[in-house]
TORMI-540486 format. One record per atom (N, C-alpha, C): residue number from 1; residue in one letter; atom name; x, y, z. Coordinates in Angstrom, 2 decimals. Layout:
REM residues N
{NUM,"A","CA",{X,Y,Z}}
...
This chain:
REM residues 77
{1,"X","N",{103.88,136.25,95.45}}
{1,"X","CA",{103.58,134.96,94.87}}
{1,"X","C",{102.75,135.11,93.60}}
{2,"X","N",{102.04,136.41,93.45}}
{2,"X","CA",{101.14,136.20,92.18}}
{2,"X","C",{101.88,136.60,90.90}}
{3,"X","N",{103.31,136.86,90.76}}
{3,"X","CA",{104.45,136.78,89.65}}
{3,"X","C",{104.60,135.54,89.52}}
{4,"X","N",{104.66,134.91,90.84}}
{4,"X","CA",{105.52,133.43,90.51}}
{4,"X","C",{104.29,132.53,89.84}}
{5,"X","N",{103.34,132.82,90.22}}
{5,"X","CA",{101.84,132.09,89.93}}
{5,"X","C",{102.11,132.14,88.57}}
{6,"X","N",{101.88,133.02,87.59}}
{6,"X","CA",{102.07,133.73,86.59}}
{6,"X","C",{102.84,133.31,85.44}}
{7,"X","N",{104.28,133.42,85.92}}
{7,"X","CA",{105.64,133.13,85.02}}
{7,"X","C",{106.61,132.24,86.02}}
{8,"X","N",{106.73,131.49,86.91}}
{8,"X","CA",{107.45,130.77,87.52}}
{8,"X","C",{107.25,128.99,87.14}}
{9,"X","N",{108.09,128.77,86.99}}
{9,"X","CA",{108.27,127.56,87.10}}
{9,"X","C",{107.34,126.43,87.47}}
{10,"X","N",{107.31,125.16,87.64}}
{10,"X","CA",{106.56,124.57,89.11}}
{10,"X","C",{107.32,124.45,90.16}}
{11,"X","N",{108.95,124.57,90.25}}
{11,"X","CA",{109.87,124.75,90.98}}
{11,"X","C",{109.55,125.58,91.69}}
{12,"X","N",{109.67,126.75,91.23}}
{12,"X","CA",{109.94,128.50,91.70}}
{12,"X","C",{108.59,128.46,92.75}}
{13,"X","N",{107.13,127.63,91.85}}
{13,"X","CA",{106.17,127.95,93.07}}
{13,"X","C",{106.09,127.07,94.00}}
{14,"X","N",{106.81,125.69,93.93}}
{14,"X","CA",{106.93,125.17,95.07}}
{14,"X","C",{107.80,125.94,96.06}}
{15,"X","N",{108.71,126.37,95.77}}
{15,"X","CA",{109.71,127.16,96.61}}
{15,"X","C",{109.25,128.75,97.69}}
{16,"X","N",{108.43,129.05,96.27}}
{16,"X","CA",{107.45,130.34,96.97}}
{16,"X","C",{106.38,129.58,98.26}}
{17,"X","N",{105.77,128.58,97.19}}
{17,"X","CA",{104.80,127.77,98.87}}
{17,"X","C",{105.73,127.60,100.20}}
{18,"X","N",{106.66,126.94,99.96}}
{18,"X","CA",{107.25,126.56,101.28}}
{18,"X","C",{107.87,127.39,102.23}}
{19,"X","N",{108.30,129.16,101.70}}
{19,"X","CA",{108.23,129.99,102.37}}
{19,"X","C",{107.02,130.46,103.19}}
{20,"X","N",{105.97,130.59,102.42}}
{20,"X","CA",{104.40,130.70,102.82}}
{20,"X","C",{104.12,130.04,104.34}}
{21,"X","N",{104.48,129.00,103.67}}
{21,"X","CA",{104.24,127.94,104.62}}
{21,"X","C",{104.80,127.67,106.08}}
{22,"X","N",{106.14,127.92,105.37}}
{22,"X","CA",{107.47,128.13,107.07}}
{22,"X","C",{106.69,129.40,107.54}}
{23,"X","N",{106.10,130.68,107.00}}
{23,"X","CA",{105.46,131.69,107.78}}
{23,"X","C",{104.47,131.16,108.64}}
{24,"X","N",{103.31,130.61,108.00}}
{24,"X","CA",{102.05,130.19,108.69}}
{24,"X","C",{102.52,129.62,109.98}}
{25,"X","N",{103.27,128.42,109.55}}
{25,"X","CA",{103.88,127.37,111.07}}
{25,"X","C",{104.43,128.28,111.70}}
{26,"X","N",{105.00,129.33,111.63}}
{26,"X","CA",{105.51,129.85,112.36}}
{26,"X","C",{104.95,130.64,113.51}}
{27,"X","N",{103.62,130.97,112.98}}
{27,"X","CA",{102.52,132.12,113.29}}
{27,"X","C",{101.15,131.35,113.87}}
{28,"X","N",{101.15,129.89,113.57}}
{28,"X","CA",{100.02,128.75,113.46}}
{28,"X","C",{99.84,128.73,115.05}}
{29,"X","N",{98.53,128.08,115.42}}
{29,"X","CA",{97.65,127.93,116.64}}
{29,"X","C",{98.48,126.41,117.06}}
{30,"X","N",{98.39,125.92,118.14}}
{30,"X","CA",{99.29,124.24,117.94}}
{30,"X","C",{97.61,123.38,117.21}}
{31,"X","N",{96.68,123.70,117.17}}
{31,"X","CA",{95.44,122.69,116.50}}
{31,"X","C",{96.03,122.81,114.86}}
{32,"X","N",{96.23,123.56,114.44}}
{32,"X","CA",{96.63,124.19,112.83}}
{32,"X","C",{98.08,123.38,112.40}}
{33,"X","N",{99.08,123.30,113.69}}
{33,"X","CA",{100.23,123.08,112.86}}
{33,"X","C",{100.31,121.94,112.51}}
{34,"X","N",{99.98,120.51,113.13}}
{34,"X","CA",{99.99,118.61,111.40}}
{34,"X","C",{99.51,119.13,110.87}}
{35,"X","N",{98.44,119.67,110.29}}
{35,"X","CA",{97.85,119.83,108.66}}
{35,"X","C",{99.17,120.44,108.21}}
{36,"X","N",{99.50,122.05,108.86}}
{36,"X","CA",{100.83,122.66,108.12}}
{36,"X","C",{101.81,122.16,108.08}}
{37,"X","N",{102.37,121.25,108.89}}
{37,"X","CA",{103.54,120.57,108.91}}
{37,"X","C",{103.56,119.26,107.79}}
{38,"X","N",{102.28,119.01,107.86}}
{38,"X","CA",{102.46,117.61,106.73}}
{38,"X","C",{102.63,118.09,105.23}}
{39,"X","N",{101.89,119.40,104.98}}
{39,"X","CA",{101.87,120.21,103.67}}
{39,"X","C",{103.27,120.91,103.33}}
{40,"X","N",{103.79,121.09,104.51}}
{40,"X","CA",{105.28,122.05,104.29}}
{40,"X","C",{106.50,120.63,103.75}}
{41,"X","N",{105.88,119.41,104.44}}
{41,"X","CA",{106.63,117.71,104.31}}
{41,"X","C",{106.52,117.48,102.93}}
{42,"X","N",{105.35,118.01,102.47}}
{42,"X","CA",{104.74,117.49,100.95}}
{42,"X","C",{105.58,118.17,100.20}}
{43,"X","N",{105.73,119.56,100.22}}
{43,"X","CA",{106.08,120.35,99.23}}
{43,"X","C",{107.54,120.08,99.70}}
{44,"X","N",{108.26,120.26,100.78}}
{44,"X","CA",{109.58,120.06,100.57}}
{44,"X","C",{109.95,118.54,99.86}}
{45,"X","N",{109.28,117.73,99.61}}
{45,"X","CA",{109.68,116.36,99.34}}
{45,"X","C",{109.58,116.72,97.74}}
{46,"X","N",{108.82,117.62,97.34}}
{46,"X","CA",{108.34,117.35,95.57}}
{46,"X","C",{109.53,118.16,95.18}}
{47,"X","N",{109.81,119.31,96.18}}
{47,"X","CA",{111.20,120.35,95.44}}
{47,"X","C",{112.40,119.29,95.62}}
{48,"X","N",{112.14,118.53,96.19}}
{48,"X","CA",{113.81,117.63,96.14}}
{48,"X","C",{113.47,116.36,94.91}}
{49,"X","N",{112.49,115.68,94.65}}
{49,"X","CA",{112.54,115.29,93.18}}
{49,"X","C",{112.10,115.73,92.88}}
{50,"X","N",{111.84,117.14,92.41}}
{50,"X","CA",{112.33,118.01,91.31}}
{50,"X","C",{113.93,118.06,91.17}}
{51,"X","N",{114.05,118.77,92.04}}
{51,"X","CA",{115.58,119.02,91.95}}
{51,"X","C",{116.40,117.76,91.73}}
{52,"X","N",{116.26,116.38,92.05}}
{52,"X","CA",{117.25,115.42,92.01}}
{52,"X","C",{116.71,115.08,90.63}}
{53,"X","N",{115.62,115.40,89.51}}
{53,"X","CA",{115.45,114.69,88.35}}
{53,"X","C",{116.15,115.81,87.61}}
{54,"X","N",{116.28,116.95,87.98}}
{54,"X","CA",{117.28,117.68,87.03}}
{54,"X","C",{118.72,117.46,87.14}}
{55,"X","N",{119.32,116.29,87.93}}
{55,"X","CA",{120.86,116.13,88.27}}
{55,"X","C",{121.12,114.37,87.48}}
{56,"X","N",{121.69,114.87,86.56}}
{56,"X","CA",{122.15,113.37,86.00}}
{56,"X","C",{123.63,112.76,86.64}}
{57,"X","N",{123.10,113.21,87.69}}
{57,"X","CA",{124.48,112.26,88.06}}
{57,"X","C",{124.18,110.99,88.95}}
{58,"X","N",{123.01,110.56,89.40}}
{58,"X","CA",{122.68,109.73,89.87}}
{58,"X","C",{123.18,108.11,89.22}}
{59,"X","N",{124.30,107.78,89.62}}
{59,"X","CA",{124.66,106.46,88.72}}
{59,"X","C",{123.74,105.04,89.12}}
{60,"X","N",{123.35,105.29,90.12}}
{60,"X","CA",{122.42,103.64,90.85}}
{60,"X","C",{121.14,104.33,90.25}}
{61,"X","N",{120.43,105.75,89.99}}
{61,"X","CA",{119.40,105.40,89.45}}
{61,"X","C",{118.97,105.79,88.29}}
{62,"X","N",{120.72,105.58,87.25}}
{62,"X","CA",{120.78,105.39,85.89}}
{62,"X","C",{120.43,103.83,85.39}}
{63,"X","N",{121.39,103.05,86.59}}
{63,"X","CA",{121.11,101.70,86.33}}
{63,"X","C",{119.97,100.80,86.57}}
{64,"X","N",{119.25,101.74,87.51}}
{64,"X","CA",{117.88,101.33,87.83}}
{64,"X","C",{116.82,101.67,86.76}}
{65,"X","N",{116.86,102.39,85.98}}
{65,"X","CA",{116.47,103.11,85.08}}
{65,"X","C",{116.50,102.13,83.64}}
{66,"X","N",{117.73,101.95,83.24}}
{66,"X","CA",{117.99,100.91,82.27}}
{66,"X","C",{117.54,99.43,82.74}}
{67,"X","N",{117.49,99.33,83.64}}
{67,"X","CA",{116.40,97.61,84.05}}
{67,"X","C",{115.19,98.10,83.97}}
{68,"X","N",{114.69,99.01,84.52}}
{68,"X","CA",{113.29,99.32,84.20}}
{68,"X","C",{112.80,99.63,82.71}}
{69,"X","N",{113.62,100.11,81.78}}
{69,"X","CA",{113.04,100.41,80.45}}
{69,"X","C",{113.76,98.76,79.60}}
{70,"X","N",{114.50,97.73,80.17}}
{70,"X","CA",{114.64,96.64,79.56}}
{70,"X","C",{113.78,95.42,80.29}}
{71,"X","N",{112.46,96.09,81.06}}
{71,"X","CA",{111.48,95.55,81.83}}
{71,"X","C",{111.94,94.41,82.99}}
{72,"X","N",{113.49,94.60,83.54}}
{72,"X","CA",{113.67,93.29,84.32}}
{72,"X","C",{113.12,94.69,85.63}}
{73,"X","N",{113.31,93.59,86.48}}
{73,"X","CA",{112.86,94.19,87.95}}
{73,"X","C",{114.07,95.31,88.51}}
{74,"X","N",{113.50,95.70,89.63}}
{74,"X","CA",{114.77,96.78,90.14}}
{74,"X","C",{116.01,96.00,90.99}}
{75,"X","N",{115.53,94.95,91.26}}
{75,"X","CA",{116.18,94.44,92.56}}
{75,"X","C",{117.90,93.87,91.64}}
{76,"X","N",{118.57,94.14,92.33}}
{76,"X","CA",{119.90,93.66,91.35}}
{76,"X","C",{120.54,92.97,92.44}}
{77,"X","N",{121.14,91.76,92.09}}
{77,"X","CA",{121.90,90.68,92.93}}
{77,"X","C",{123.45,91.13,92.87}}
């Protein structure tokens, strides 16, 4: 991890954490594992928007996108 610290991404070190992390839980006391389990929840949730803001293919939240920068609300009838 101290390469990825270094020269990685914020991707690459979320990805390095959540290995870390699947170790600890794996190895964890049962008092230890909600804290680890909610932190392994955290970081897997930030690598998936990451990953879904690098995919333009999202068409509902292109259009959600263009109401929000022409300031109407999200809600569409």
């Amino acid at each position: 991890m101290a390469k990825t610290r270094k020269t990685g991404s914020r991707l690459d070190k979320l990805k390095a954490l959540s290995k870390i992390l699947a170790k600890e839980i794996d190895n964890a006391e049962p008092k230890e594992l909600p804290q680890l389990a909610r932190q392994y929840r955290e970081t897997l949730k930030e690598i998936e928007e990451i990953e879904g803001a690098e995919s333009n293919d999202d068409e509902i939240a292109d259009i959600l996108q263009k109401r929000a920068d022409d300031g109407k609300s999200g809600a569409v009838r």
